[in-house]
HTML snippet that shows the backbone in 3Dmol.js (N, CA, C, O; Angstrom):
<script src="https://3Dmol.org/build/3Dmol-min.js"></script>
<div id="view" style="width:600px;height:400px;position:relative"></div>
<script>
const pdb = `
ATOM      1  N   UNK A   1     -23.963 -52.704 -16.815  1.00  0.00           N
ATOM      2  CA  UNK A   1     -23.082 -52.901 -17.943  1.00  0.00           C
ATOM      3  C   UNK A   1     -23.686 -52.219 -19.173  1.00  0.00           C
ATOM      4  O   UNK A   1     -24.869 -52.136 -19.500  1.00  0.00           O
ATOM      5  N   UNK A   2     -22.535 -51.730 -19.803  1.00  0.00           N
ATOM      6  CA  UNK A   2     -23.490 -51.053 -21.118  1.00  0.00           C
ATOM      7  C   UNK A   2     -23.018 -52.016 -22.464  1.00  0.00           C
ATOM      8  O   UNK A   2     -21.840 -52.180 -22.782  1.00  0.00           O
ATOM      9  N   UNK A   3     -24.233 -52.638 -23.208  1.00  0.00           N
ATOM     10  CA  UNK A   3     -24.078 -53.449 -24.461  1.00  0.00           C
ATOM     11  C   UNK A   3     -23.934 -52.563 -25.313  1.00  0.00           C
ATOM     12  O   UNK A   3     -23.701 -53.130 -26.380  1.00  0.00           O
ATOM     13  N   UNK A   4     -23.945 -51.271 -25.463  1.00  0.00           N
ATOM     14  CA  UNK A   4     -24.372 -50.643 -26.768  1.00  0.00           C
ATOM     15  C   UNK A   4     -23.259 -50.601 -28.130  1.00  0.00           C
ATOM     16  O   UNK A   4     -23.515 -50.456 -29.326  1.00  0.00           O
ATOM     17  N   UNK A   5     -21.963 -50.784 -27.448  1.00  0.00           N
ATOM     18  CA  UNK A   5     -21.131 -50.679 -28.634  1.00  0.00           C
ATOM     19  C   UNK A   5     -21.022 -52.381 -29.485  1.00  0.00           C
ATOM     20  O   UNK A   5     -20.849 -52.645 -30.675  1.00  0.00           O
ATOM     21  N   UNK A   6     -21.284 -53.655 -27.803  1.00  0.00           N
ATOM     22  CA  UNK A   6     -21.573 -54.580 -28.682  1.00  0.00           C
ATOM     23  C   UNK A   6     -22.417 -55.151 -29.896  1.00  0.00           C
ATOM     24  O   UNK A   6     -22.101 -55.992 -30.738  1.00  0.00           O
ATOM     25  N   UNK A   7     -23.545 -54.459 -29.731  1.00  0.00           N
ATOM     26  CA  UNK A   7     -24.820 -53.880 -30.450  1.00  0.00           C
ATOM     27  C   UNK A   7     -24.208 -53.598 -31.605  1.00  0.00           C
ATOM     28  O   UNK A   7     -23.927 -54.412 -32.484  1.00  0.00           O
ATOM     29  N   UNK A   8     -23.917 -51.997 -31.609  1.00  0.00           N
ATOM     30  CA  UNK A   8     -23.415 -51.707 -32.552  1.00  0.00           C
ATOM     31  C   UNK A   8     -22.489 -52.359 -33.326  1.00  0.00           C
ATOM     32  O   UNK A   8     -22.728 -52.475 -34.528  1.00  0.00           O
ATOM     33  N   UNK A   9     -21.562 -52.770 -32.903  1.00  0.00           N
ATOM     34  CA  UNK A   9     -20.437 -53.857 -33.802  1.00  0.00           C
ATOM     35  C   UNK A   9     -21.255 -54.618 -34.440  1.00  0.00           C
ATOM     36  O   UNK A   9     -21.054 -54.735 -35.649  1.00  0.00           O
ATOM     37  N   UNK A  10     -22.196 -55.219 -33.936  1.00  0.00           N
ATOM     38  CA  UNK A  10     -23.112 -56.870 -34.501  1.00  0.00           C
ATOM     39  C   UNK A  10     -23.617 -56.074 -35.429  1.00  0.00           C
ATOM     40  O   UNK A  10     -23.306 -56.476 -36.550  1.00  0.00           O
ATOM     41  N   UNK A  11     -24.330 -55.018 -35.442  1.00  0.00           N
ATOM     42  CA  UNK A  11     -25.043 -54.639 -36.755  1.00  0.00           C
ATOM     43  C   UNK A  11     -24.200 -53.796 -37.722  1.00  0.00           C
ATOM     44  O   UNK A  11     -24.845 -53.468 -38.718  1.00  0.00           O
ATOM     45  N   UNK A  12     -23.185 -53.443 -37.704  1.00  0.00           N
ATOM     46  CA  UNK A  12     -22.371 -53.062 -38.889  1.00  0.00           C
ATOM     47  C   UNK A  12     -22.002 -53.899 -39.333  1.00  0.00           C
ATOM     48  O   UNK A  12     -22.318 -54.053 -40.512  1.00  0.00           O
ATOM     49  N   UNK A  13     -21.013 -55.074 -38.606  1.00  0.00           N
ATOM     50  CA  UNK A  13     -20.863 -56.201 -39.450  1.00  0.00           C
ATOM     51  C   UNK A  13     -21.640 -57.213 -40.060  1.00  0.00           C
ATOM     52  O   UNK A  13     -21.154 -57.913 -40.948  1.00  0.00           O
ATOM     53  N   UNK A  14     -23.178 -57.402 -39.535  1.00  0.00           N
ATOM     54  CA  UNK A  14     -24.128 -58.337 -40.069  1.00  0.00           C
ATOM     55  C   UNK A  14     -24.875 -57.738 -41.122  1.00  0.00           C
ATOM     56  O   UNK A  14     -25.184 -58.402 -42.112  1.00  0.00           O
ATOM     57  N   UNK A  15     -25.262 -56.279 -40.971  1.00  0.00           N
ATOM     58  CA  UNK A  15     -26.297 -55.635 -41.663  1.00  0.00           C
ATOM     59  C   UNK A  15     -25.903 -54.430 -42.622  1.00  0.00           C
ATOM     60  O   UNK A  15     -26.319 -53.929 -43.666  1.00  0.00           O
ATOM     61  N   UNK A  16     -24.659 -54.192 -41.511  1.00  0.00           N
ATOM     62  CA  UNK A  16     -24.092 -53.242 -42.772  1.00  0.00           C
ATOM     63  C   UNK A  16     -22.781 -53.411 -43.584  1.00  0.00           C
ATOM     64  O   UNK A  16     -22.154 -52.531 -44.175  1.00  0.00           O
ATOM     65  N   UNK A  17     -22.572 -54.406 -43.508  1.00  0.00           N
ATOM     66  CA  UNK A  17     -21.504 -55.305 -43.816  1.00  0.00           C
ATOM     67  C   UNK A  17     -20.076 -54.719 -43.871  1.00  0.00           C
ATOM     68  O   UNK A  17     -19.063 -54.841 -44.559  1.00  0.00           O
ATOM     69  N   UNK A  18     -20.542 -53.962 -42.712  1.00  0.00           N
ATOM     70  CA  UNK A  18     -18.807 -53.364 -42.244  1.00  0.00           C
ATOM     71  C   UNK A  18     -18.753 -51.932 -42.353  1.00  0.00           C
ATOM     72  O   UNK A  18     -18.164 -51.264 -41.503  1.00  0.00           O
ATOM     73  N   UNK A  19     -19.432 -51.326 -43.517  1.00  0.00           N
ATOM     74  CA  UNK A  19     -19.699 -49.938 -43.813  1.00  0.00           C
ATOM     75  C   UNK A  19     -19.870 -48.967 -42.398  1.00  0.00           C
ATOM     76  O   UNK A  19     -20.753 -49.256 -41.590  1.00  0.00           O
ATOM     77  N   UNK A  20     -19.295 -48.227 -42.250  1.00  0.00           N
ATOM     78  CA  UNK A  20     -19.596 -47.420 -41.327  1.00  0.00           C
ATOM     79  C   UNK A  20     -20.120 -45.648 -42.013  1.00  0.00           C
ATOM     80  O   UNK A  20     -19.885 -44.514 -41.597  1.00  0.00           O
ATOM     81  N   UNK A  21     -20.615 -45.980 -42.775  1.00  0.00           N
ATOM     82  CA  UNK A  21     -20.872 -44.423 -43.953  1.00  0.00           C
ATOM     83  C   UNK A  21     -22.399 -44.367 -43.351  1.00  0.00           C
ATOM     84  O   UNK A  21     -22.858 -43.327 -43.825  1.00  0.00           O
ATOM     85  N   UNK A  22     -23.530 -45.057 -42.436  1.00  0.00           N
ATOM     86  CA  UNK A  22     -24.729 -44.914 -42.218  1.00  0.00           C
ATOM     87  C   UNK A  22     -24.598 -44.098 -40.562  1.00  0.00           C
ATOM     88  O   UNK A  22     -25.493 -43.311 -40.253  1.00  0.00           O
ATOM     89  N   UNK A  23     -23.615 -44.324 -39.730  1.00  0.00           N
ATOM     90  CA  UNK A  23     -22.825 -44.047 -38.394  1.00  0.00           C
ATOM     91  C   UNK A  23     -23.156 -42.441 -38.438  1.00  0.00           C
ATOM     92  O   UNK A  23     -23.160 -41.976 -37.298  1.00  0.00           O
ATOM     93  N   UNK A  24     -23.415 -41.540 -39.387  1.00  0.00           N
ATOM     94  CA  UNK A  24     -22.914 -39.793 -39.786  1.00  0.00           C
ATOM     95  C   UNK A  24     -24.485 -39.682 -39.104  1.00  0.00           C
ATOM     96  O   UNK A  24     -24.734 -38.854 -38.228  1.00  0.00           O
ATOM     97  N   UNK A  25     -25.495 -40.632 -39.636  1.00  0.00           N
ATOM     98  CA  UNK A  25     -27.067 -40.082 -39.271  1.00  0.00           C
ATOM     99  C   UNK A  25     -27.516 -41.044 -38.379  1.00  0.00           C
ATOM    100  O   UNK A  25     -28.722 -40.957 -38.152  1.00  0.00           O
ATOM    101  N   UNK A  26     -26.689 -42.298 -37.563  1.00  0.00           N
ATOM    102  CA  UNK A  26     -27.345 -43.006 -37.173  1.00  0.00           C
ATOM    103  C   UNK A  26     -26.945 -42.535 -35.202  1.00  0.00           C
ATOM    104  O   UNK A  26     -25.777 -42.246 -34.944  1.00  0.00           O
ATOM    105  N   UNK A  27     -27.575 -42.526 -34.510  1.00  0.00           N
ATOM    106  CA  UNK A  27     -27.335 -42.523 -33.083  1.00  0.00           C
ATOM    107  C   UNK A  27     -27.894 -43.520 -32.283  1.00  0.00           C
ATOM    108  O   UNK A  27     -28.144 -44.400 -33.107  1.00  0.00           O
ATOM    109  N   UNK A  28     -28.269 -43.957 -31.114  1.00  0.00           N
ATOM    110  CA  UNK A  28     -27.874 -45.341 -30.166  1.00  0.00           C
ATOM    111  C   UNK A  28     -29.779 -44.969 -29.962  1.00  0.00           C
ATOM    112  O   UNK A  28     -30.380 -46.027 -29.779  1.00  0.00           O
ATOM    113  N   UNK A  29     -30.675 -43.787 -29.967  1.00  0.00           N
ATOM    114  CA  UNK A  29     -31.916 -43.456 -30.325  1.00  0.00           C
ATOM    115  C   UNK A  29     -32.409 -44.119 -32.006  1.00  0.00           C
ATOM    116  O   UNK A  29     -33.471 -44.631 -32.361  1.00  0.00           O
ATOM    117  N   UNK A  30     -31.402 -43.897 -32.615  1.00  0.00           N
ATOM    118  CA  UNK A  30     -32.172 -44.321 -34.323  1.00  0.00           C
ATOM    119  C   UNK A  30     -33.243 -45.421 -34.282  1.00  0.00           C
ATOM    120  O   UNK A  30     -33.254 -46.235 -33.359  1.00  0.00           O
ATOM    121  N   UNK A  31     -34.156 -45.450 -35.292  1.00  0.00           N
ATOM    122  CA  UNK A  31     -35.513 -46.895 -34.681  1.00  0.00           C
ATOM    123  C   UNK A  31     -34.695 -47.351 -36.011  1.00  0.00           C
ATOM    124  O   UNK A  31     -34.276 -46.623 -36.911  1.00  0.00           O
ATOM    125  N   UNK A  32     -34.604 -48.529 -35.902  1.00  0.00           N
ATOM    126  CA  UNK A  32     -33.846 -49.787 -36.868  1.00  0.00           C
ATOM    127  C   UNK A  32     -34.900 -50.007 -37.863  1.00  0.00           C
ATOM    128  O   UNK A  32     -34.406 -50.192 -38.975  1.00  0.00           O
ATOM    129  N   UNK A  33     -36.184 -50.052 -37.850  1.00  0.00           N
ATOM    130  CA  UNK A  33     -37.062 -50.114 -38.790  1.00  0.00           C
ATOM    131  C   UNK A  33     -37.409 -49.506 -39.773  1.00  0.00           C
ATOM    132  O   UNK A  33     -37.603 -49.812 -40.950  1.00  0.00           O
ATOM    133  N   UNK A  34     -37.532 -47.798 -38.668  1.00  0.00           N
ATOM    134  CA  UNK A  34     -37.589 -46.678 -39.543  1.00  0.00           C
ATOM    135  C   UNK A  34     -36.649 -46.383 -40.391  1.00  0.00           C
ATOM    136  O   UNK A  34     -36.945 -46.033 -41.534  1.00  0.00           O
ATOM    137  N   UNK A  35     -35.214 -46.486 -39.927  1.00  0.00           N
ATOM    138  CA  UNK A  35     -34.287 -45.634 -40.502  1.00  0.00           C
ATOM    139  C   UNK A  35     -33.657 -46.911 -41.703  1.00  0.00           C
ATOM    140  O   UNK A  35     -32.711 -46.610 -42.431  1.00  0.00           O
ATOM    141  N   UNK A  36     -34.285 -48.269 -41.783  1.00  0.00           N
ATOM    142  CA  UNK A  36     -34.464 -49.591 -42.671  1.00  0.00           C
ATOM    143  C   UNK A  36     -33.023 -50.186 -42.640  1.00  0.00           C
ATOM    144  O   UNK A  36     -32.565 -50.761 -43.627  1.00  0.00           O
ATOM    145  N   UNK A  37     -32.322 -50.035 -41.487  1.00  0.00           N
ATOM    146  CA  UNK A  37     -31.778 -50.612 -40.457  1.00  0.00           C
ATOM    147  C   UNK A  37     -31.554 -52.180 -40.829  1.00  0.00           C
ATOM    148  O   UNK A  37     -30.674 -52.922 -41.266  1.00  0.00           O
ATOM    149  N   UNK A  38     -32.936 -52.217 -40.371  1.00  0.00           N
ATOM    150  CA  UNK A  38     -33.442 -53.831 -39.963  1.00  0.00           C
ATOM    151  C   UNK A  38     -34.891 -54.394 -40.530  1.00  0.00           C
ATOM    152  O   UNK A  38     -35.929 -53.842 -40.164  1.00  0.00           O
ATOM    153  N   UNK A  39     -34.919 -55.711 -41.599  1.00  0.00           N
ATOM    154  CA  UNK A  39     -36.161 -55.822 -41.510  1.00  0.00           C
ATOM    155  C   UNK A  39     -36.304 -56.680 -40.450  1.00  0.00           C
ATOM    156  O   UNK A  39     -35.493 -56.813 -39.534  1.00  0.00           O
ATOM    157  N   UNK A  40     -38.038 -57.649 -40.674  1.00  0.00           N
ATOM    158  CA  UNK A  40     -38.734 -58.231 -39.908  1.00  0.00           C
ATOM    159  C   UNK A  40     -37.206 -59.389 -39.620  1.00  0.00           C
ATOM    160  O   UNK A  40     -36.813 -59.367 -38.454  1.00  0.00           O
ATOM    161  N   UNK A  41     -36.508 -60.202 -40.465  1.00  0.00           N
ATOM    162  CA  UNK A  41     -35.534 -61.196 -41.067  1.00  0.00           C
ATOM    163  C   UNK A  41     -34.495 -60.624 -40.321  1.00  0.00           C
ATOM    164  O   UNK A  41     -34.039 -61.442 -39.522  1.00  0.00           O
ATOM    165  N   UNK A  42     -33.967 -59.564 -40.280  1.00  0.00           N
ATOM    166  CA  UNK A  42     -33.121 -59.084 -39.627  1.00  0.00           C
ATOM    167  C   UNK A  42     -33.001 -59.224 -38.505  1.00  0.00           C
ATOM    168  O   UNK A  42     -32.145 -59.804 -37.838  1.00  0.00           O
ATOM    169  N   UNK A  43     -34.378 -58.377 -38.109  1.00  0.00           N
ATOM    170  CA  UNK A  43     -34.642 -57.961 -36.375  1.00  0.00           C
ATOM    171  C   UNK A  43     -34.824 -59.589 -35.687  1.00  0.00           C
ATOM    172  O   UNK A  43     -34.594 -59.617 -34.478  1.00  0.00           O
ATOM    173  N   UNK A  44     -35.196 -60.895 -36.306  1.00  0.00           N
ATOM    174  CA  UNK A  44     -35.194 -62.232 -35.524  1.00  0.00           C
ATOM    175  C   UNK A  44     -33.770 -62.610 -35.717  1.00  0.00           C
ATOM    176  O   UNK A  44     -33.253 -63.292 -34.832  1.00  0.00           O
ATOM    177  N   UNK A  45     -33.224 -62.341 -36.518  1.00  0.00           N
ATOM    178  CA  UNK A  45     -31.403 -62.799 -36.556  1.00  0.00           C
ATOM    179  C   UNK A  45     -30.792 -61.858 -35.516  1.00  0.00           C
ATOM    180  O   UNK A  45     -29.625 -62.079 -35.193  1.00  0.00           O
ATOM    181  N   UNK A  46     -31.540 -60.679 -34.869  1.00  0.00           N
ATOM    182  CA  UNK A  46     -30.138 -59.728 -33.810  1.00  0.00           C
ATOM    183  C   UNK A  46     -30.756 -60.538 -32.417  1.00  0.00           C
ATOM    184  O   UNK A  46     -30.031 -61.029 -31.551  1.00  0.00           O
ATOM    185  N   UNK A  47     -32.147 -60.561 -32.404  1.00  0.00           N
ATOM    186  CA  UNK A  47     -33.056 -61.025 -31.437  1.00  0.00           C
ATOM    187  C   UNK A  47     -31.873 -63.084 -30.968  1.00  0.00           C
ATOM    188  O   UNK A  47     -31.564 -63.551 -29.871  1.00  0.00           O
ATOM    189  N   UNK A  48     -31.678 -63.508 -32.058  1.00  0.00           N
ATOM    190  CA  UNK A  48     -30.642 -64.956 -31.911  1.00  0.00           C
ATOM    191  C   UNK A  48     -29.993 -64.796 -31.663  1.00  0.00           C
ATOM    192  O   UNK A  48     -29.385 -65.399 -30.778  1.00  0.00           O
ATOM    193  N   UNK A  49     -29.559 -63.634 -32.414  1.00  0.00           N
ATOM    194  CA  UNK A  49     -27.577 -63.408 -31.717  1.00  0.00           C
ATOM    195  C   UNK A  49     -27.594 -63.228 -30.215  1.00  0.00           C
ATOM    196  O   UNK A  49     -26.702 -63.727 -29.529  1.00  0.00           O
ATOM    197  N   UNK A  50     -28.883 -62.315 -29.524  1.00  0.00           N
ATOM    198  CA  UNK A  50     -28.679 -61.659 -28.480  1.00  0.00           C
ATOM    199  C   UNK A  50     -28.988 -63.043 -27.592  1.00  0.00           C
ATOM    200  O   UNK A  50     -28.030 -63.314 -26.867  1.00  0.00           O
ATOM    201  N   UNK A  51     -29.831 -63.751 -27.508  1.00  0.00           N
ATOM    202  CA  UNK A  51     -29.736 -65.491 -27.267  1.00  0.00           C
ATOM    203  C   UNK A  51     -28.406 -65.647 -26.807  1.00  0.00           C
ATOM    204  O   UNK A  51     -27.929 -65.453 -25.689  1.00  0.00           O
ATOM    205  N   UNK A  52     -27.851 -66.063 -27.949  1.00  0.00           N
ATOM    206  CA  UNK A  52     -26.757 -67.054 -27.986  1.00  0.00           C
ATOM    207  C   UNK A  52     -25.681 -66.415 -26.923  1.00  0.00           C
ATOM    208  O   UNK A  52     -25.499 -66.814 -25.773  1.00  0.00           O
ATOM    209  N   UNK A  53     -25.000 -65.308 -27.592  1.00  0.00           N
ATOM    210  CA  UNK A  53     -24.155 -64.655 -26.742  1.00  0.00           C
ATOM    211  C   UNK A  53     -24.086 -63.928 -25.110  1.00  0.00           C
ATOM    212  O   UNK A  53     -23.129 -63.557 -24.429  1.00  0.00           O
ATOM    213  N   UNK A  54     -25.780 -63.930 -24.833  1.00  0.00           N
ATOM    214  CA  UNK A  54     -26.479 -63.776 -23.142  1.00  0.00           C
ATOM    215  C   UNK A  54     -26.491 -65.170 -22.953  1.00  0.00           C
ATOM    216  O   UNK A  54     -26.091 -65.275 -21.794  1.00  0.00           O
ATOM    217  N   UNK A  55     -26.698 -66.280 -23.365  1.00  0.00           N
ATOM    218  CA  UNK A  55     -27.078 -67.050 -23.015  1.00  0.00           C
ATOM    219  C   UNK A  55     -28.505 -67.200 -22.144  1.00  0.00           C
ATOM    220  O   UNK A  55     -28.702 -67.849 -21.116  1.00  0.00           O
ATOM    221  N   UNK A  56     -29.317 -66.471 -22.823  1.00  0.00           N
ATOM    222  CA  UNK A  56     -31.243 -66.073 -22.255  1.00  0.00           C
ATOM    223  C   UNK A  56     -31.861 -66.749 -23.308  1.00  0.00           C
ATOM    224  O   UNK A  56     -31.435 -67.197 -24.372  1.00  0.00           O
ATOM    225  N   UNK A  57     -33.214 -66.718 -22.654  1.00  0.00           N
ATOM    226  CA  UNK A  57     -34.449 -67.115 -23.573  1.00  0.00           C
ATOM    227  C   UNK A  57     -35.156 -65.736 -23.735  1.00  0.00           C
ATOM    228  O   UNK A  57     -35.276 -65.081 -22.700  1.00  0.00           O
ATOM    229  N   UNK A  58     -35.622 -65.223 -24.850  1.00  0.00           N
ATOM    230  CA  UNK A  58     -36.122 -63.920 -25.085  1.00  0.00           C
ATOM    231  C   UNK A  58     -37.568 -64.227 -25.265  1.00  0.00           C
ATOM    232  O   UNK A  58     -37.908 -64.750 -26.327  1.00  0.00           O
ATOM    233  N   UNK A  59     -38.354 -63.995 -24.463  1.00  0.00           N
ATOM    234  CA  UNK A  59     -40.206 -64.492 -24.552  1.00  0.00           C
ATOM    235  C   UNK A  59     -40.635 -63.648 -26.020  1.00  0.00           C
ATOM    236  O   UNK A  59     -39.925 -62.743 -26.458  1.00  0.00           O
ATOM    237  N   UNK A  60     -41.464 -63.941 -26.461  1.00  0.00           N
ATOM    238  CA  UNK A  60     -41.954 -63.410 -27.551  1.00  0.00           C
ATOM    239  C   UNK A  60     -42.819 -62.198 -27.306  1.00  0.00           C
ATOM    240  O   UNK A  60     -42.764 -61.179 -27.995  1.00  0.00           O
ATOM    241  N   UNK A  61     -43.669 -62.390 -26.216  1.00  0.00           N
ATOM    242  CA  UNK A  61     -43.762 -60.911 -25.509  1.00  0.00           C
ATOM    243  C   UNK A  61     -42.948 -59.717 -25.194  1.00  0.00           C
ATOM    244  O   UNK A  61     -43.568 -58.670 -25.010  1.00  0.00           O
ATOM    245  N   UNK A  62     -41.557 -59.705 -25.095  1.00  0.00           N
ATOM    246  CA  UNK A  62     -40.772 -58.836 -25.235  1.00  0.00           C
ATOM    247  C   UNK A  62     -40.174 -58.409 -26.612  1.00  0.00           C
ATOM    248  O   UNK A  62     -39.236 -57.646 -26.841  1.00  0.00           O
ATOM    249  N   UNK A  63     -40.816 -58.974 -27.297  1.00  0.00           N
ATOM    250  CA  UNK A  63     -40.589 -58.682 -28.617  1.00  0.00           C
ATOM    251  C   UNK A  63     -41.057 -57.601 -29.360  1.00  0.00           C
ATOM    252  O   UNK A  63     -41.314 -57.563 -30.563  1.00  0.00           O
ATOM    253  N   UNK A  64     -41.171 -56.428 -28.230  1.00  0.00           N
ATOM    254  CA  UNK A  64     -41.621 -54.912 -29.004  1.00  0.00           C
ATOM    255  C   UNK A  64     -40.744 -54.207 -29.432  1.00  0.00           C
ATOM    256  O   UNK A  64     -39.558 -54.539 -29.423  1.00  0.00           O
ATOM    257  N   UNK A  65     -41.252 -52.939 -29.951  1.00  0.00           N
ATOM    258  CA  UNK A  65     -40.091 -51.598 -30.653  1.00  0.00           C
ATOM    259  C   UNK A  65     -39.454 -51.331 -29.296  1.00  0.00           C
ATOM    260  O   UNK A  65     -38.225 -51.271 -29.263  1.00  0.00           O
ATOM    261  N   UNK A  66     -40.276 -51.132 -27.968  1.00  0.00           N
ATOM    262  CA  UNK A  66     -39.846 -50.593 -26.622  1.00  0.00           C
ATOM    263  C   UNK A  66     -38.484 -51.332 -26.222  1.00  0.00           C
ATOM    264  O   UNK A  66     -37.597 -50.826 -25.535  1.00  0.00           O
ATOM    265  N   UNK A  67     -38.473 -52.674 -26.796  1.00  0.00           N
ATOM    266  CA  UNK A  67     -37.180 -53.349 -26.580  1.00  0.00           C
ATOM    267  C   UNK A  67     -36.300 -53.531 -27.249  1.00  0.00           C
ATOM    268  O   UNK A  67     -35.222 -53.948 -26.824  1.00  0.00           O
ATOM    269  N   UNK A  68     -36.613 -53.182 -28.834  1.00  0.00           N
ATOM    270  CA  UNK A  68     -35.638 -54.118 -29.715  1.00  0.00           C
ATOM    271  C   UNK A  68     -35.478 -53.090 -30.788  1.00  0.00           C
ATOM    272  O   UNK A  68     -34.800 -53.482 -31.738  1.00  0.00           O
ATOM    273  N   UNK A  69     -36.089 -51.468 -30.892  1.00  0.00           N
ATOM    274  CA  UNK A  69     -36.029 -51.252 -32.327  1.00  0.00           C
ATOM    275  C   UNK A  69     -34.745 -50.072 -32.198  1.00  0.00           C
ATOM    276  O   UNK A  69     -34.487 -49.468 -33.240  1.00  0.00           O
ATOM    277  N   UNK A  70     -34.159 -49.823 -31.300  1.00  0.00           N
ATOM    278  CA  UNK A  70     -32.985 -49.073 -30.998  1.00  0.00           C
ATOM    279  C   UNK A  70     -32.219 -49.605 -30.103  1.00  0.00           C
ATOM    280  O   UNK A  70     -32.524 -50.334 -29.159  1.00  0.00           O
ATOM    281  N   UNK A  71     -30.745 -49.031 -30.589  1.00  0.00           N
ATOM    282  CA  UNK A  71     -29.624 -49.672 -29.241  1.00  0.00           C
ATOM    283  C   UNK A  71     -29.673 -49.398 -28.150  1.00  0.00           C
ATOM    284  O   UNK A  71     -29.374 -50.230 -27.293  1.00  0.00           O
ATOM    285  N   UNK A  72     -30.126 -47.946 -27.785  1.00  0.00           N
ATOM    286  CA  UNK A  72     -30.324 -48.069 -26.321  1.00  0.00           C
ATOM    287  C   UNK A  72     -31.747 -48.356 -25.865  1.00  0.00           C
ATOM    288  O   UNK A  72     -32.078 -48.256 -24.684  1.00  0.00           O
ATOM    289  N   UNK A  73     -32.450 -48.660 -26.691  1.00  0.00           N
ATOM    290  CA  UNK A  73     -33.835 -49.553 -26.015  1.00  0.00           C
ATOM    291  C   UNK A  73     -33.075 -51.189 -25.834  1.00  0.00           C
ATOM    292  O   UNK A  73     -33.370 -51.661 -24.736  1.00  0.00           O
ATOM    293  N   UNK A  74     -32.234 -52.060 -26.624  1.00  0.00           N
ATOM    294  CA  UNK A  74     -31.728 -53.264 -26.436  1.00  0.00           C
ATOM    295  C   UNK A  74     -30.870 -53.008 -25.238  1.00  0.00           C
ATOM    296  O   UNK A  74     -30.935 -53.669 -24.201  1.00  0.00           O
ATOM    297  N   UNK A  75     -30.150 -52.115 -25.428  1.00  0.00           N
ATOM    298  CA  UNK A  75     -29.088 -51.728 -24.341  1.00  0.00           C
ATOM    299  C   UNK A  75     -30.060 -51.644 -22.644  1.00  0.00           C
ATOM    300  O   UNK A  75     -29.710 -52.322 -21.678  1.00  0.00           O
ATOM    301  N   UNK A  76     -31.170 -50.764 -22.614  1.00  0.00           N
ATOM    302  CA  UNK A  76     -31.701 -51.406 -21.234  1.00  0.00           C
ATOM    303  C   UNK A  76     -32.771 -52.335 -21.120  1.00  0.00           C
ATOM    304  O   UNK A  76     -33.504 -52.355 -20.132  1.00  0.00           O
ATOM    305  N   UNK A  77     -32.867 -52.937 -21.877  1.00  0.00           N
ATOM    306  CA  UNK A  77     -33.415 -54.640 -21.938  1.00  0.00           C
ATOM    307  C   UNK A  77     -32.438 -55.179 -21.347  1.00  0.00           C
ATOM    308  O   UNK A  77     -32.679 -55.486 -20.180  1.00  0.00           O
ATOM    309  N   UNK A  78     -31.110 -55.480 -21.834  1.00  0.00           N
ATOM    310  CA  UNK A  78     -30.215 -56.461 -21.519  1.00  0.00           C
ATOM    311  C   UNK A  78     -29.906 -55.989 -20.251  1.00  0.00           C
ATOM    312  O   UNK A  78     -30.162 -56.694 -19.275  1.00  0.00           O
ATOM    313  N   UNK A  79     -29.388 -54.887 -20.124  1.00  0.00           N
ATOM    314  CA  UNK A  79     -28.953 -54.320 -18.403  1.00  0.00           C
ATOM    315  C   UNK A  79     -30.189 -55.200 -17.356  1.00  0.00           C
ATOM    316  O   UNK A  79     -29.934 -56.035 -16.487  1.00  0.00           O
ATOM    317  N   UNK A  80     -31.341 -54.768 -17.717  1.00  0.00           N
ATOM    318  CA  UNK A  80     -32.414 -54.995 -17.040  1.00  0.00           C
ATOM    319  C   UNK A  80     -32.769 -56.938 -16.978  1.00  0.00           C
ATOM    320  O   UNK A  80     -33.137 -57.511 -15.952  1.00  0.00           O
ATOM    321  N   UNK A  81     -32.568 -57.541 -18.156  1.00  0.00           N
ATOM    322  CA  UNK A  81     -32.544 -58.847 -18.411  1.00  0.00           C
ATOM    323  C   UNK A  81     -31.540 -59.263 -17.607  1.00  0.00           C
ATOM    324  O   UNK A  81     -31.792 -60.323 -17.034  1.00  0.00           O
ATOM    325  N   UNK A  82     -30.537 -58.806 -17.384  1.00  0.00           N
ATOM    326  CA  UNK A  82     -29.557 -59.880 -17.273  1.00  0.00           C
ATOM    327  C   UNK A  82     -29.066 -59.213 -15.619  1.00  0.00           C
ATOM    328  O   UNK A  82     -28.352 -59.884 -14.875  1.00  0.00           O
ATOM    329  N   UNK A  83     -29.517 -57.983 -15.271  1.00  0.00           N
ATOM    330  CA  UNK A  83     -29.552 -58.327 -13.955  1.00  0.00           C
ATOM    331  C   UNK A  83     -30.607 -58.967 -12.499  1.00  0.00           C
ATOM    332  O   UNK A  83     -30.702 -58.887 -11.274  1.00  0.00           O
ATOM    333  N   UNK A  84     -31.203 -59.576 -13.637  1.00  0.00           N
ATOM    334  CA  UNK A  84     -32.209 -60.023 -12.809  1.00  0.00           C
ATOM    335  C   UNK A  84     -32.301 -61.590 -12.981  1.00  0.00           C
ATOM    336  O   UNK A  84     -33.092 -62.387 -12.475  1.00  0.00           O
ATOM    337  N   UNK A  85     -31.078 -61.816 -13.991  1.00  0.00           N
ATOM    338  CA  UNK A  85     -30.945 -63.309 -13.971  1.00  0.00           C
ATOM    339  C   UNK A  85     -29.536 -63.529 -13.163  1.00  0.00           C
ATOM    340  O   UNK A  85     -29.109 -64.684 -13.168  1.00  0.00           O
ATOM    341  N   UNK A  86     -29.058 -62.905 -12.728  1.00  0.00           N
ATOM    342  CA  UNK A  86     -27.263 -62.872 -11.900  1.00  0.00           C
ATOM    343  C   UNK A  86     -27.872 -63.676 -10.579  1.00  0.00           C
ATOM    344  O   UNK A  86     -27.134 -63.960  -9.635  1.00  0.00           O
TER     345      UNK A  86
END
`;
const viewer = $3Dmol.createViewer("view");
viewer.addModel(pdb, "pdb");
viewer.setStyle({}, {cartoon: {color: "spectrum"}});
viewer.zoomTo();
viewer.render();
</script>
């Protein structure tokens, strides 16, 4: 399954508060940190959302850039997360 546009929706409407004018330089590669995306406050509010709506527990060990600081790094976390919980 691919999350990436759900992704994307959650963070225009949470972070960019709907604006789609950041979309021209941003791609599904962009690092959320670098490109100031997302802070530390941020990145634990997408990290809840992604909780709630998987219905998972996210270990705090997976809590790297490798997983969380781009959409398609979240995008094969979740593929990978959630087919191994089916």
């Amino acid at each position: 399954m691919d999350y990436k546009e759900t992704v994307k929706k959650y963070i225009i409407k949470n972070f960019m508060f709907g604006s789609t004018e950041f979309l021209e330089n941003f791609n599904y590669d962009t690092s959320f940190m670098e490109s100031g995306v997302l802070d530390s406050t941020g990145f634990l509010e997408l990290v809840n959302h992604l909780e709630e709506i998987y219905k998972i527990e996210i270990k705090e060990e997976d809590l790297v850039p490798e997983n969380f600081d781009t959409i398609e790094n979240i995008n094969k976390y979740l593929s990978n997360r959630l087919s191994s919980v089916k």
